[in-house]
N, C-alpha and C positions, 0 to 999 in steps of 0.2 A: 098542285099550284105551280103557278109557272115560275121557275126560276130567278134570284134576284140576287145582282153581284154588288158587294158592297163598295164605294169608293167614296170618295171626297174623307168629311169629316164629319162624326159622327157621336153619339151619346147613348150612355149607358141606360135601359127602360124602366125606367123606376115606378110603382104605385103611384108614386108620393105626384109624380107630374102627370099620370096621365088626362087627369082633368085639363088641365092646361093645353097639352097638346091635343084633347078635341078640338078645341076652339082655333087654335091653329099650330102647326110645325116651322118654326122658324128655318130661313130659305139656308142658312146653312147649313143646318142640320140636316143629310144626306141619307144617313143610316142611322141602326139603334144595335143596340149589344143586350145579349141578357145571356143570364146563366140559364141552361137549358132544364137544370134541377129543378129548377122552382117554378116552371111553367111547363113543364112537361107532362100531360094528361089532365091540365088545369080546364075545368071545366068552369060552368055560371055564367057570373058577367067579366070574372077574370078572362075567362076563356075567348070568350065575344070581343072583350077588348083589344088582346091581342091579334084575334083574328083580324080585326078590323084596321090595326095597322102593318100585318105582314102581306096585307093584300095589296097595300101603299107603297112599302117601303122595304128594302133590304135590311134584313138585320142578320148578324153574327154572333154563333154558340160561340162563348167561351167559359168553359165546362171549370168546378170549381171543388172536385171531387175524386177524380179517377184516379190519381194517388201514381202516376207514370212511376215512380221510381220506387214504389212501396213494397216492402216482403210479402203483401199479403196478393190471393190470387186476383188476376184484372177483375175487371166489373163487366164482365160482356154481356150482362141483361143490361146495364144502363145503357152499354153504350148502344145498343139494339133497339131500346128506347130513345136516344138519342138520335139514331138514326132516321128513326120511324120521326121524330116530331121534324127533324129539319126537313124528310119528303115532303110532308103536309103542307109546310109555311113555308118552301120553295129557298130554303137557305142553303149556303152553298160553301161556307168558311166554318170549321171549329177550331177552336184553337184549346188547351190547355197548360198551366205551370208545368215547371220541368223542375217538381219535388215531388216529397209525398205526403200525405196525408191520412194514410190509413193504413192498421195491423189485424187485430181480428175486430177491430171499430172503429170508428171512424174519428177523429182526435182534434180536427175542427181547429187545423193550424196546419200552414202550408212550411215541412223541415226543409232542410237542404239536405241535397244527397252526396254521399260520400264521392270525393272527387278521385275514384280510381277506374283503371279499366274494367272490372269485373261486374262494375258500377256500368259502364260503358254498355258493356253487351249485355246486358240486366232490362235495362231502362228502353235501350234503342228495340229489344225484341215486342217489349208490349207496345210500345209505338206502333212496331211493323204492324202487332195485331189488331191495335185498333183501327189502324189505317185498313183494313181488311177489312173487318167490319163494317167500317162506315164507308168502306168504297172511296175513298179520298184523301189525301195529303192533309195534315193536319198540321197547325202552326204550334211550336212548344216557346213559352215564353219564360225570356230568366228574369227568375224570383228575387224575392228582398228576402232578407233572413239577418239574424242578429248573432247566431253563435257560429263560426265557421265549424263543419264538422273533421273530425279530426282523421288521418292517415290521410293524408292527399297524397296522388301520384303525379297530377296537374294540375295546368292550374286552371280555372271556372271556364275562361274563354276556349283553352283547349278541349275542356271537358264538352261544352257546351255545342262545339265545333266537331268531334270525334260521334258528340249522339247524333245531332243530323246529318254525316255524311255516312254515319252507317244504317239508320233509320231510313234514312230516303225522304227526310219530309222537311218542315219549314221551318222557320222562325216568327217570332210572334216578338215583338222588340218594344219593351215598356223601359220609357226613357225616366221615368220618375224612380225606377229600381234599381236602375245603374248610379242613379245621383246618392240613394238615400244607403244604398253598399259603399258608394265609394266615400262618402265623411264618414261613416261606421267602421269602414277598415282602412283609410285612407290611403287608396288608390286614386290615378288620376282618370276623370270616369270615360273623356274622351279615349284617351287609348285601349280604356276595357273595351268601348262600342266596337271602336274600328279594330278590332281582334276578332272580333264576333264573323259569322258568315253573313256577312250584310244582303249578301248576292240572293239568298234563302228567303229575303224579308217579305211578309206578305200579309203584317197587320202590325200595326201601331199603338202605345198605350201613354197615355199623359193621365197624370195627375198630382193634387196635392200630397202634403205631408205632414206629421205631428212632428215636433222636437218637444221632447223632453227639457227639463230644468235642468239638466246631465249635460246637453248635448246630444243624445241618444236622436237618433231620427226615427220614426215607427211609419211605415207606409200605410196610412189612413186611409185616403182617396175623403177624406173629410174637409180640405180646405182648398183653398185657390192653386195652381199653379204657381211653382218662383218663377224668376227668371232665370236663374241657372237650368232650370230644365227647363225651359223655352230654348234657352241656347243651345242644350244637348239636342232636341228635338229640330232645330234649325240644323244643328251639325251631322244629323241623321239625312236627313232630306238631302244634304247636299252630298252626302255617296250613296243615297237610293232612290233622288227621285221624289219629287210631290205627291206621285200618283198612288201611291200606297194608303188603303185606309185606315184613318188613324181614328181613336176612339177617345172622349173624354173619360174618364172614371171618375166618379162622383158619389159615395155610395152613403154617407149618413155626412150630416148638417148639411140637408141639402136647400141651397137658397130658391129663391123662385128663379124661373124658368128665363128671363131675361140676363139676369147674372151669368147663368149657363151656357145663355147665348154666346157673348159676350168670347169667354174662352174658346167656347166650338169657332166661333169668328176666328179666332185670332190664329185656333190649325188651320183653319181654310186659306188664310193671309200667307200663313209661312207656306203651304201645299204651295197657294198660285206663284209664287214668289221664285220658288225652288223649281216652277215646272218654267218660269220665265227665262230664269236663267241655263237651265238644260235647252232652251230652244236658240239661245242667243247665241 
């Protein structure tokens, strides 16, 4: 299939909507995201489904599995398979979290990795491998997590900065995980971002969040967008640029399809906004 590069603003490909988007795809909605786990070899009328909008539309693996930073050995049948499905449907971006999630099983919770060098050169080798494997640069996106792991030698932006400049590969920048880190350990989240390798950015992530009766924040992707991370995501744009595509996340209580718009509108507003003012 012929190749399709994702851009504008884009939404995550749910079951739950595809009926709706037969009928039609709202004009901002640009691209689609899905994990490549759950559709990959997916035959029927799942299968058909898909098919019939990756022949339309760019859409982006972002993998929820491979466990980058994990003791246990990589997954190079998936990512083999993963490789094999993005030829098929002509996608051209994967991205993965930069934790782990699996030992000799798979544990179905995305840890955080210990923030030290050996940690460093750990994590950035299976990158390199994957990126071998699947033949191209792959986005790593930082995580939300609720216990900091303990011995750190640095600190997250360092860490997170040391793996892809030794990996050689990208960032993957979800502005809803910087916000719901920074009231959880109370940093301030603009400075985490601009710490980060902005220059590496090559995929976008918004979404809602749960607070707890605690205060606790839990990254859901269950409810609307704040506006604090509207504004992280506006402060993102203006040191990398509208052009980057950015994704909504939306993955349970999910409203109908106009609501959804609605948000995806409002990355597209901040994208033309940001690309207005880089041209002024």
């Amino acid at each position: 299939m012929l190749a399709r590069h994702a851009h504008g603003a884009g939404l995550g490909f749910r079951r739950e909507l595809i009926a709706p988007l037969k009928t039609a795809v709202p004009e901002a909605i640009r691209f689609f995201e899905l994990a490549p786990e759950n559709w990959a070899g997916m035959g029927g009328r799942s299968g058909k489904d898909l098919r019939q909008f990756t022949e339309r539309y760019p859409f982006v693996c972002h993998g929820l599995s491979l466990s980058l930073g994990g003791p246990g050995p990589l997954d190079e049948a998936l990512l083999r398979r993963i490789k094999a499905f993005m030829t098929e449907h002509g996608m051209t971006l994967y991205t993965e979290h930069l934790s782990w999630c699996a030992d000799t099983s798979h544990l179905y919770d995305l840890l955080p990795i210990p923030l030290t060098e050996s940690a460093v050169k750990w994590t950035a080798e299976r990158i390199q491998r994957a990126q071998d494997i699947l033949g191209l640069r792959i986005g790593i996106e930082n995580a939300s997590y609720y216990v900091a792991p303990p011995g750190a030698e640095m600190s997250e932006t360092e860490f997170i900065s040391a793996i892809v400049r030794e990996a050689d590969c990208l960032l993957h920048l979800d502005v809803n995980n910087i916000y719901v880190n920074s009231c959880n350990f109370g940093f301030d989240p603009l400075a985490f971002m601009n710490a980060l390798p902005l220059e590496r950015t090559c995929y976008v992530h918004v979404a809602g969040h749960w607070v707890e009766p605690d205060g606790l924040l839990i990254d859901t992707h269950g409810a609307e967008v704040i506006d604090p991370v509207w504004g992280i995501l506006e402060a993102a744009y203006a040191r990398i640029g509208g052009e980057v595509p950015t994704c909504l996340e939306r993955d349970f209580n999910i409203p109908d399809l106009p609501a959804l718009t609605a948000e995806v509108e409002q990355i597209a507003r901040l994208q033309a906004a940001a690309t207005c003012r880089k041209a002024a």
